[in-house]
N, C-alpha and C positions, 0 to 999 in steps of 0.2 A: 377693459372689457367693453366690447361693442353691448349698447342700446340702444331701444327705441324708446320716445318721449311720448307716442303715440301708435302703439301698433295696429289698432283697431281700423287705422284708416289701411291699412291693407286691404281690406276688402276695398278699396275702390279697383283693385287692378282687374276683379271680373266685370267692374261696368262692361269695357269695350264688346265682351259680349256678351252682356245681359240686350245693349241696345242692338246688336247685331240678330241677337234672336229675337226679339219683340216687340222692335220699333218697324216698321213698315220702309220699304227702301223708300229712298226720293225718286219721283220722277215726272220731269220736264219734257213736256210735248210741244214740239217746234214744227213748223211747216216747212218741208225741204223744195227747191229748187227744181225739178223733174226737167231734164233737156236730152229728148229724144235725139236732136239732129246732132251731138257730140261728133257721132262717129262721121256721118255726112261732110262736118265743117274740119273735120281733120284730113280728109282725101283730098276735099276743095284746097286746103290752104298747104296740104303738103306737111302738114305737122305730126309729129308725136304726141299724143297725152302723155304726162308725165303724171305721177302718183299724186293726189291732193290733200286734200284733208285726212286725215287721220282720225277715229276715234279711241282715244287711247284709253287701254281698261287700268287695272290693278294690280301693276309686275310686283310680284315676291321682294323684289326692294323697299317697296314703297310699304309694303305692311309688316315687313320686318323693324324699317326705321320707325314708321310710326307706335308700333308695338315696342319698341326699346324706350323712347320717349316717354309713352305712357310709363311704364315700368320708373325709370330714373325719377317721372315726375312724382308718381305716389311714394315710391322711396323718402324722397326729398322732403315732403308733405307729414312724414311719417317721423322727422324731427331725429335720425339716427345722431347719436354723442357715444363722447368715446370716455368709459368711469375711469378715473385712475384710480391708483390705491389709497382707503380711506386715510385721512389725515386726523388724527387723535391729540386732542390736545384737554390736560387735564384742568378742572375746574376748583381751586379753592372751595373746600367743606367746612376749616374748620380755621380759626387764630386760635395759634399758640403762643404764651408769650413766655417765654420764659426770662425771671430775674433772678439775680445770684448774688451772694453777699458776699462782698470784697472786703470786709472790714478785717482788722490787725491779726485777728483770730484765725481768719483762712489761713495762713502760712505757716500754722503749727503743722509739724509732722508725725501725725501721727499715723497715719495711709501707708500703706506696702501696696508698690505696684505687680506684677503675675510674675516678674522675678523675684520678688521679696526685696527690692530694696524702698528703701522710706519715702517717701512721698507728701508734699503738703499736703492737707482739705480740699484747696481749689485745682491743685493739679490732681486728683481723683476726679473732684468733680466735672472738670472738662472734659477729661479723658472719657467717664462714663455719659455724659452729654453729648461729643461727638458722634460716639455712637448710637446714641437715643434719637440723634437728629437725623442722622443719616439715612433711617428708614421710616422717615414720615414727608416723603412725598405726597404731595396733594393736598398739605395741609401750609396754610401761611403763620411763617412764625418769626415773631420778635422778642429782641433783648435790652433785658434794665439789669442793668447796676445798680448796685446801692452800698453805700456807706454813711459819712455824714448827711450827704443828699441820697438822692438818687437819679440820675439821667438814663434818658435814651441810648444805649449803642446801636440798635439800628431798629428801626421798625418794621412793621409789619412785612411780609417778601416771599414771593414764591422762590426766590433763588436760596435754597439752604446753605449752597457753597459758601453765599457770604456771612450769612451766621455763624455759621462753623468757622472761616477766617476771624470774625469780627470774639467770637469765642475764646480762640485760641492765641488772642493779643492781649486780654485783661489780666492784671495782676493784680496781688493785694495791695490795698488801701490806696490805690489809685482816684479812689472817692473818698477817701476819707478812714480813719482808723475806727470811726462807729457803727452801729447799724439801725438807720433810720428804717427801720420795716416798713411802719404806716404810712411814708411819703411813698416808698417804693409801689403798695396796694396803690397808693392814689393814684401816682400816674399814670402808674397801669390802666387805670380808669379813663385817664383821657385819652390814651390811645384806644383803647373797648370803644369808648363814643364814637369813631368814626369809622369803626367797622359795620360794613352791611350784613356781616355773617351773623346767625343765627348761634352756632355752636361757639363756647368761646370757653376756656382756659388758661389760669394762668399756675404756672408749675414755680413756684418758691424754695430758693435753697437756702437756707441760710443756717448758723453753727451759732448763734445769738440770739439774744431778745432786743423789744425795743431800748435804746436808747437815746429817746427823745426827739422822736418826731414831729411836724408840723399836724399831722393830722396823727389820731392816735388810733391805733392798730383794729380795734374791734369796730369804730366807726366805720374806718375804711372798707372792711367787710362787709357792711351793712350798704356800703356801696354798691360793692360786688355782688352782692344778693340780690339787688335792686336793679341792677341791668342785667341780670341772668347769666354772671359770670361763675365759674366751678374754678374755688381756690383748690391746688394740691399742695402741701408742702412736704417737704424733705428736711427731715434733721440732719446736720452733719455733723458727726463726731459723738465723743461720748459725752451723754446728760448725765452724769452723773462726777465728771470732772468738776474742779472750782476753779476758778478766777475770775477776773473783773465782771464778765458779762457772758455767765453760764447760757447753756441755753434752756431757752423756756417753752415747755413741751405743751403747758397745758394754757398757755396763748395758741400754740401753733392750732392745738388741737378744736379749741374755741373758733378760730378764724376759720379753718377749712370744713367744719362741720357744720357752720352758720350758712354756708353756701353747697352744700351739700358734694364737698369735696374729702378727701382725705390727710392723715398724717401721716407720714413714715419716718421711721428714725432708720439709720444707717452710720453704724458707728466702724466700718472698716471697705476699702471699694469692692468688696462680693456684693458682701451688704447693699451698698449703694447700686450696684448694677443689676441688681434683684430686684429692687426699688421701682427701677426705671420702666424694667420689664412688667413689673406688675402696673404702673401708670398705664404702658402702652395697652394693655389690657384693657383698663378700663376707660381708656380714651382710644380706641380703635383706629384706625385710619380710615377715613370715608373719602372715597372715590367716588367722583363725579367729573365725567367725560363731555367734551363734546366732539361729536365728529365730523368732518366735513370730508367729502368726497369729488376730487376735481372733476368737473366737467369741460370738456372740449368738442362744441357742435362741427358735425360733421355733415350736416345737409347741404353745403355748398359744393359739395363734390358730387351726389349723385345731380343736381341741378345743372351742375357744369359738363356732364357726360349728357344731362338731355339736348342742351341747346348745343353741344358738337354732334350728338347722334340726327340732332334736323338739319344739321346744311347740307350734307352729300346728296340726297337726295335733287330738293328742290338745285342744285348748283349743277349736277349731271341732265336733269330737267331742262335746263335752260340753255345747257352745252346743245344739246338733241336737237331743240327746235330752231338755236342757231345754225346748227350745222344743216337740219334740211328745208330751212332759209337758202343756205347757199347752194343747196343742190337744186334748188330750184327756179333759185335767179340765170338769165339769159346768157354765156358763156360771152366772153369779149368780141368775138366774129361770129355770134349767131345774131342775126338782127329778124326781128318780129317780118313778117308775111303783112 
């Protein structure tokens, strides 16, 4: 899309005749030469007058050129660019982080995937993550593991592609057959510290309680309360089964309520992809744009049609006055009287 940087200077193109009408013409008074005896000293010497001076006025060339000129040059002055199509690129609102529990437990199968056949805890749980991830553009999101420890699988990232890869390689007890929770909170926390975002989440899955963390679960909270982190967690599986390291609903419930987050339990993957949908919910997707619109100036081309529209003139000018130079030079066998 053609525009202008400054169109206001278009009114200079009425100058030429504003001073046309209201400046006063010039004009130079010169003493002419008066010689009576011309025609006497042309009989005496046998000569012709030939045509002499000329006063030349204002041929339609010459105020055509200069009129185009003007024009090209306020054009030019007038700063035209040419907009391309805006360029939109989206802006990080929000870190997500989300950790998942890898411990010995995830591999029970108690899940039925939309065919109904059985399924682990953790392959529900990717499956329903994939698709939780996949529509939160705009927002940067990282992932922790945990079991005996907890580590980093990738941090904070606008590319969800690699989360969702970096997802869909974890398998159980790959960290460990336990579930360190509260180390899992903590790190969580030292990646939080080097976010500049304001909004910040961290979404917990896990099918366990602690099992003997370095830092112990409700402290960790009190973390997250304190850098203005929103724990959510998700129960997986059923709280009401037994074994080694049931799960513990009323930690879960303690930690994300301390920070003014939520618990969900989801004991089958509807459940869990209910879950999700209700998280999205209450953690929206916020869009934030910037847009950039390419600019390409264009004023060197009305500039470069002024300065070709001034040579014809003055070049045809000076063709003229050489040629009646030579019409008036002595011919090779006329010799002066």
């Amino acid at each position: 899309m053609l525009s202008l940087d400054y169109p206001w200077l278009l009114a200079l193109l009425l100058l030429p005749w504003l001073v046309r009408r209201f400046v006063p013409s010039h004009h130079q008074p010169r003493v002419a030469l008066h010689a009576p005896f011309v025609d006497r000293l042309a009989r005496l010497t046998g000569q012709t007058p030939r045509p002499g001076a000329t006063v030349v006025g204002n041929p339609r060339l010459q105020w055509f050129s200069l009129l185009g000129v003007w024009l090209f040059l306020v054009l030019s002055l007038s700063r035209p660019v040419w907009l391309g199509e805006p360029l939109e690129k989206i802006i990080p609102a929000r870190d997500l982080l989300v950790a998942v529990d890898l411990s010995g437990s995830m591999e029970t199968e108690d899940f039925s995937d939309e065919a109904g056949q059985r399924m682990s805890r953790l392959e529900a749980v990717k499956q329903v993550l994939d698709e939780f991830l996949a529509a939160r553009e705009g927002d940067r999101v990282g992932l922790i593991v945990f079991g005996d420890r907890a580590f980093v699988q990738a941090p904070f990232t606008e590319d969800l592609a690699v989360i969702r890869l970096f997802l869909d390689e974890i398998q159980p007890r790959m960290a460990g057959p336990k579930t360190a929770l509260g180390d899992a909170i903590g790190l969580a926390m030292t990646l939080f510290d080097r976010s500049e975002l304001e909004d910040r989440v961290l979404l917990l899955l896990t099918d366990g309680n602690d099992t003997g963390s370095l830092v112990p679960p409700e402290r960790a909270a009190t973390m997250a309360r304190e850098r203005g982190v929103t724990i959510h967690a998700i129960g997986v599986g059923d709280p009401e089964s037994v074994g080694e390291d049931p799960l513990d609903e009323a930690l879960l419930r303690r930690i994300t309520g301390s920070t003014g987050g939520e618990y969900f339990q989801a004991a089958d993957r509807e459940a869990l992809a209910a879950v999700t949908r209700t998280i999205d919910e209450l953690t929206p997707r916020e869009v934030q744009t910037l847009t950039h619109q390419p600019r390409r100036d264009l004023f060197h081309w009305p500039l470069g049609a002024a300065l070709l529209l001034s040579l014809p003139y003055p070049l045809l000018t000076l063709l003229g006055a050489r040629g009646r130079e030579e019409a008036l030079a002595p011919s090779a066998g006329e010799h002066p009287a």
